[in-house]
C-alpha positions in Angstrom: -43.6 56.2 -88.0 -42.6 53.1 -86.3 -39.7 51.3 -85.0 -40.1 48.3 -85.4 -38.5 46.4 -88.2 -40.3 45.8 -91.6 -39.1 43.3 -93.5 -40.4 39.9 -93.0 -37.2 38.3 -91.6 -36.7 40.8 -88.9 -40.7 41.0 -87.9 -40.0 36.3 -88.0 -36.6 37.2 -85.7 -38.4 39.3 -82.6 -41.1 36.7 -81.7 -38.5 33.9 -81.5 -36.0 36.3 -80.0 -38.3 37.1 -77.1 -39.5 34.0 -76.6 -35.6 32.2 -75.7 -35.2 35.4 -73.5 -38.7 34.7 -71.9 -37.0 30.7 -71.5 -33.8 31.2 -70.6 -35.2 33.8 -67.4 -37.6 31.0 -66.5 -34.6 28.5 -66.1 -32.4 30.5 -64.8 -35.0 30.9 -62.0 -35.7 27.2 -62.0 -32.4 27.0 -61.2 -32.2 29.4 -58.0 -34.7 28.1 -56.4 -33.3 24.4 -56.8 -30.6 25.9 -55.2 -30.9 26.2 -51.1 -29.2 26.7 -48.7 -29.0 24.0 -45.7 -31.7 25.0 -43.4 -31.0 24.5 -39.4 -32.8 21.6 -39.0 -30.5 19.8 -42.0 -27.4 20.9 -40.5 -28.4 19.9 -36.9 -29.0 16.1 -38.4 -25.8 15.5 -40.5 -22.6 14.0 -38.3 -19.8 16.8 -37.5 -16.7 16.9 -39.3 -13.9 17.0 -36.4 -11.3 18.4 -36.4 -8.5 18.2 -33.2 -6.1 20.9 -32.7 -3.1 20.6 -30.7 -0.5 23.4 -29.6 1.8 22.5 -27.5 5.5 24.0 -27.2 5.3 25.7 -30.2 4.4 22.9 -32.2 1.2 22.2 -33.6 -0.6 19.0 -34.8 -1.9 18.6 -37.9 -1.0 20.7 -40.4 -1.8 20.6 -43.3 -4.4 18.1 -43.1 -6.9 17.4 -46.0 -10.4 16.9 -45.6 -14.1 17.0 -46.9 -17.3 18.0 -46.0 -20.5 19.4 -47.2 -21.9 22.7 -47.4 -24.2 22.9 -44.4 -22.4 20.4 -42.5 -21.4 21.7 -39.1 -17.9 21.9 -39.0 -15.9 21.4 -35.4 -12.2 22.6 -33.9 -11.4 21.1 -31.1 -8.6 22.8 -29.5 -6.1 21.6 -26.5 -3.2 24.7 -26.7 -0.6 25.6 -24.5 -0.6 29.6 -25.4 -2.9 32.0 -26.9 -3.9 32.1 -30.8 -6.3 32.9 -32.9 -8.1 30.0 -35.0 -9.0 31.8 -38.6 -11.3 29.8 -40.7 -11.2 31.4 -44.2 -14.5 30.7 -45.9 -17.9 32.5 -46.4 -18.5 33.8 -44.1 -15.4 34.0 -42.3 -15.5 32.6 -38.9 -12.6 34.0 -35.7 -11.8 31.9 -32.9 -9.9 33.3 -30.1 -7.7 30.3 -28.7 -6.8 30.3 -25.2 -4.3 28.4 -22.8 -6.2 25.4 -21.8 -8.2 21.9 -22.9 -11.5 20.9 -24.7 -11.9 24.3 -26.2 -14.8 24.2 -29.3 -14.9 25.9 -32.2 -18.1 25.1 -34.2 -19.2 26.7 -37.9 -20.7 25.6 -41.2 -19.5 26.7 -44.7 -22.5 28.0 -46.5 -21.1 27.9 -50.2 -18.6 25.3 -51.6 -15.1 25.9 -52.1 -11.7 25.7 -50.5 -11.5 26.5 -46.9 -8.2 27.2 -45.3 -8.3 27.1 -41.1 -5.1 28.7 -39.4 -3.9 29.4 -36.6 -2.6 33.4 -37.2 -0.1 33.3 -34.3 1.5 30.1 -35.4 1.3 30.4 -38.4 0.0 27.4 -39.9 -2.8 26.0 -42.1 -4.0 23.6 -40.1 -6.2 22.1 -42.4 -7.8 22.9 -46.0 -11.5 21.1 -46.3 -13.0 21.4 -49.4 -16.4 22.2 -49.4 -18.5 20.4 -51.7 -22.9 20.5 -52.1 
């Protein structure tokens, strides 16, 4: 006995079925590798996005600040502070900064998939900017 369908229709139905699966798996893999991820070398060629930091007396400058860049594109903090904080840069991957007491401090990172990416400063408490990430 066998299982697989009989009647005309169904027997028309599982060739045609099998072959959109068969296409839809080959695009779908089309599409992956289409999609890469900057390599080094890219990333050492396009211009920095900076960004300066400033804490001093318990203020801090910008905040808030709006900004774009693209995915792969190195990404830089530069930091002059008056105190000790922690620079958090919520993206993926996440990237840590301890801040220190002092001038010129730099903070470099790429973003490796697009989005919105919040960077704060944990002690202050403050977004100092949101860049969104684009490919």
């Amino acid at each position: 006995m066998s299982s697989l369908p009989r009647s005309p229709l169904a027997r028309l139905c599982l060739p045609i079925l099998a072959a959109g699966l068969l296409a839809t798996g080959c695009a779908a893999a089309d599409e992956k590798s289409a999609e890469r991820p900057a390599s080094a070398e890219t990333s050492q060629t396009m211009e920095s996005l900076r960004i300066e930091v400033r804490l001093a007396g318990g203020t801090v400058t910008p905040v808030g600040e709006r900004l774009e860049a693209r995915v792969g594109q190195p990404i830089e903090v530069l930091v002059d502070s008056d105190t000790a904080d922690e620079l958090h840069v919520h993206a993926h991957p996440d990237h840590t900064f301890a801040v220190s007491p002092g001038d010129d401090q730099r903070f470099r990172f790429t973003v490796d998939i697009p989005g919105r990416v919040d960077i704060e400063l944990h002690h202050a408490e403050r977004t100092v900017a949101t860049v969104l990430v684009r490919e």
